[in-house]
N, C-alpha and C positions, 0 to 999 in steps of 0.2 A: 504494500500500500504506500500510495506516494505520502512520507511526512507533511503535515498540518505546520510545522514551524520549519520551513525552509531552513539553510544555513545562512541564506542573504537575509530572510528577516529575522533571524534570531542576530546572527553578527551588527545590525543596526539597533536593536533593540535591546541587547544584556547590557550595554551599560549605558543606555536610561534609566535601568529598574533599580531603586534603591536599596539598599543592602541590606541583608536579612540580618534582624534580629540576634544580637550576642546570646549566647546562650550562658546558664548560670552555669557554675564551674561544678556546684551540689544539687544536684536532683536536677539536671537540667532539661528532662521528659524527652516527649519524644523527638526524636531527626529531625527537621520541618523538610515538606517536599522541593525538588528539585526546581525553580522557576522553570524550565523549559517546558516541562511534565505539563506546570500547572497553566502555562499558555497555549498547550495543545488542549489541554481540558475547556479553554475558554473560547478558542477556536472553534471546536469540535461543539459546542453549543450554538456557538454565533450561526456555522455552519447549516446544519440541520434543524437548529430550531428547537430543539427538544428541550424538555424543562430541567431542570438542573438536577432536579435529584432522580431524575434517569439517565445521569453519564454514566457508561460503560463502566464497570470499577477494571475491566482488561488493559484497560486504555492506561492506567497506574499513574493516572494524575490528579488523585484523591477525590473526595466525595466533591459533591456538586456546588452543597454549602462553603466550600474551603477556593474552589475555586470562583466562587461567585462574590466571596472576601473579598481577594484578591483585583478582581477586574474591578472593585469598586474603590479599594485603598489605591490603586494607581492610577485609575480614572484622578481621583482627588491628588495623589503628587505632579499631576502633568503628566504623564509619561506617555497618555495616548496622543492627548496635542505635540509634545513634542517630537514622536514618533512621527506624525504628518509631518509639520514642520521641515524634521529632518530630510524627508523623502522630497518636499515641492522643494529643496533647497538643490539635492540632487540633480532632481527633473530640469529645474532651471540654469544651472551649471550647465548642465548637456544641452540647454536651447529644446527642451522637451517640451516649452510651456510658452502655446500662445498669446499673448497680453494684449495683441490690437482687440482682442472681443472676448467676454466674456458672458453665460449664457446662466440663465437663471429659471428654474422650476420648481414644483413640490411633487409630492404624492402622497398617496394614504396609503395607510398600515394598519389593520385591524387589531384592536388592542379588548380583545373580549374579557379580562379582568380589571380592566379598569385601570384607573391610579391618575399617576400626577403626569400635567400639563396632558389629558385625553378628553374626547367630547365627540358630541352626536357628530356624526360622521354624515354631512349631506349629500355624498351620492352614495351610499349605504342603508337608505332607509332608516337613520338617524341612529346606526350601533355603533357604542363606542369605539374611536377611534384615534389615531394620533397624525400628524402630517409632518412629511420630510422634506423640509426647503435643503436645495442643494444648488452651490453655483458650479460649477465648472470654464474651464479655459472654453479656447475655442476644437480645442479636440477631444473636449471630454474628461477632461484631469479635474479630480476633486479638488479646488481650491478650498472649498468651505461648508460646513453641513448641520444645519441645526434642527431641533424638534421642537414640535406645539401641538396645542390642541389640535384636533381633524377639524372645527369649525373657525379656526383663526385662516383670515382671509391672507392676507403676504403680512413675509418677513422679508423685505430687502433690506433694508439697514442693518437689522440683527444680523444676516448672512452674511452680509458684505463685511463689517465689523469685526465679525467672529473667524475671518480669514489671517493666518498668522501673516507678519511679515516672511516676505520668503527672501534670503539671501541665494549663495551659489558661486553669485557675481561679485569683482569687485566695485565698489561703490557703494552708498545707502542701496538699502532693503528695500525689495518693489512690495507697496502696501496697496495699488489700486489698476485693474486694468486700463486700458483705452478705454474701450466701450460698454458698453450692459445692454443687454438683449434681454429682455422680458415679453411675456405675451401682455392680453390685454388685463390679465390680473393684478398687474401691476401699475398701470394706468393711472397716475395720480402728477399731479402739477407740482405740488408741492417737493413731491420725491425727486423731482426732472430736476428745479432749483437744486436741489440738497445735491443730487449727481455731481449738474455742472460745478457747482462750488467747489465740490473736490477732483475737480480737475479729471471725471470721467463723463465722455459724452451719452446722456442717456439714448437707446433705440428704443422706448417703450410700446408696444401695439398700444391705438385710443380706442378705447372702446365706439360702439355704435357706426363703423365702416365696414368694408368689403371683410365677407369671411376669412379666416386665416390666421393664424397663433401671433403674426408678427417677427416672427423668428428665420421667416424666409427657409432655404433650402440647411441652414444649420440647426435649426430644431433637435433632430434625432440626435446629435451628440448628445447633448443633457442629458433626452429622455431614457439614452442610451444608457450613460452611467448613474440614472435611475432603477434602471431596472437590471443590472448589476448588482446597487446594491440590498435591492430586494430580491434577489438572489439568494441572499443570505438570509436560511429560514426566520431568525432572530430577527429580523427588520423587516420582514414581508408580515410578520404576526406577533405583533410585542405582547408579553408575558409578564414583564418587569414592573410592578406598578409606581418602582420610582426610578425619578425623571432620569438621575445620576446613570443608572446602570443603561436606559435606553440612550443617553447620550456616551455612553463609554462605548456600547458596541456600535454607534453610528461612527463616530471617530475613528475607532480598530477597522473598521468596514473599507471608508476611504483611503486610510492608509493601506491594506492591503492590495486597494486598487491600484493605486501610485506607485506600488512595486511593481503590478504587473505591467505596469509603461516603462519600466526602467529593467524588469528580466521577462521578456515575453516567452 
């Protein structure tokens, strides 16, 4: 079976992971597991989708509970944003990352237990739900990725916002594309001032004109690496009913994307 922790994302990612715990010199209990173990266990969820306390115990990277710790104490030290970070700094170094345009959508994810930041879901016949605003470059590279309710209408500032600086290069840090490509959901006057002001030209579809998302013939990039990463059973059917752990496996999700542009 092909490994869940490549050696390229493990060698990117061991030393973000904070160091484990001293142990006491008397009575110091048990071994703690292996991080790599317990990032295939975190994987192997995101993957499939399965609830936590149905991972494999074959798999030897502890109960589901111990792994579900874990992706929540590193979600909180940084480690998933920085693990992006790291990768669009990559990608951008290699000229991987087109910045004249940048393209912006959501989707829904059916979240049937509930929790934090979910809501009636209106093209679902109103069952809870949660939404995945995602930007990407112009070729589909996860810049940015946040979650909301299923009935919050746009988050583009939140998105755009919540995009690391990405190095790579020398010189300051690129914090904003060229452009932004929204459909007509994003249609607001106010938000077009807020663009230009930071120095990105808005392309928003306006509502009430000829059919058509606005996105022109680059559309399908986004919706593309939308539906990638709902791919990943964990994001097509959130479980988690707090906000922390569904934005930890949306972060690990992108990231994993980003590797796949940099080792296809």
């Amino acid at each position: 079976m092909k490994p869940l922790v490549t050696d390229e994302l493990w060698a990117r990612i061991e030393p973000l992971l904070p160091p484990a715990p001293r142990r006491r010199v008397r009575f110091p209990g048990r071994k703690p597991l292996d991080y790599r173990k317990i990032l295939t266990g975190i994987l192997f969820v995101l993957k499939t989708g399965i609830a936590w306390d149905d991972l494999p115990a074959e798999l030897g990277c502890g109960c589901g509970k111990t792994c579900r710790h874990y992706l929540r104490a590193w979600h909180r030290a940084g480690v998933w944003a920085e693990l992006h970070a790291l990768l669009l700094a990559e990608l951008n170094g290699a000229d991987q990352i087109d910045w004249s345009r940048a393209l912006i959508d959501a989707s829904y994810a059916k979240a049937p237990e509930g929790g934090e930041d979910t809501g009636p879901n209106p093209t679902d016949r109103s069952k809870s739900g949660s939404k995945h605003h995602l930007m990407t470059d112009a070729q589909g590279v996860p810049l940015s990725a946040t979650v909301t309710a299923a009935n919050v209408v746009t988050q583009l500032l939140d998105v755009l916002t919540s995009m690391p600086p990405v190095g790579g290069k020398p010189g300051p840090k690129r914090q904003n594309p060229e452009r932004l490509q929204g459909d007509r959901g994003y249609d607001s006057e106010p938000l077009r001032r807020l663009l230009r002001w930071l120095g990105i030209t808005p392309v928003l579809a306006a509502r009430h004109t000829e059919h058509g998302s606005g996105l022109g013939v680059y559309r399908w990039f986004v919706e593309r690496s939308l539906s990638w990463l709902h791919g990943f059973g964990r994001l097509r059917r959130r479980l988690d009913r707090l906000k922390e752990i569904q934005q930890a496996f949306l972060r690990l999700g992108a990231a994993v994307i980003c590797l796949r542009f940099l080792t296809p």
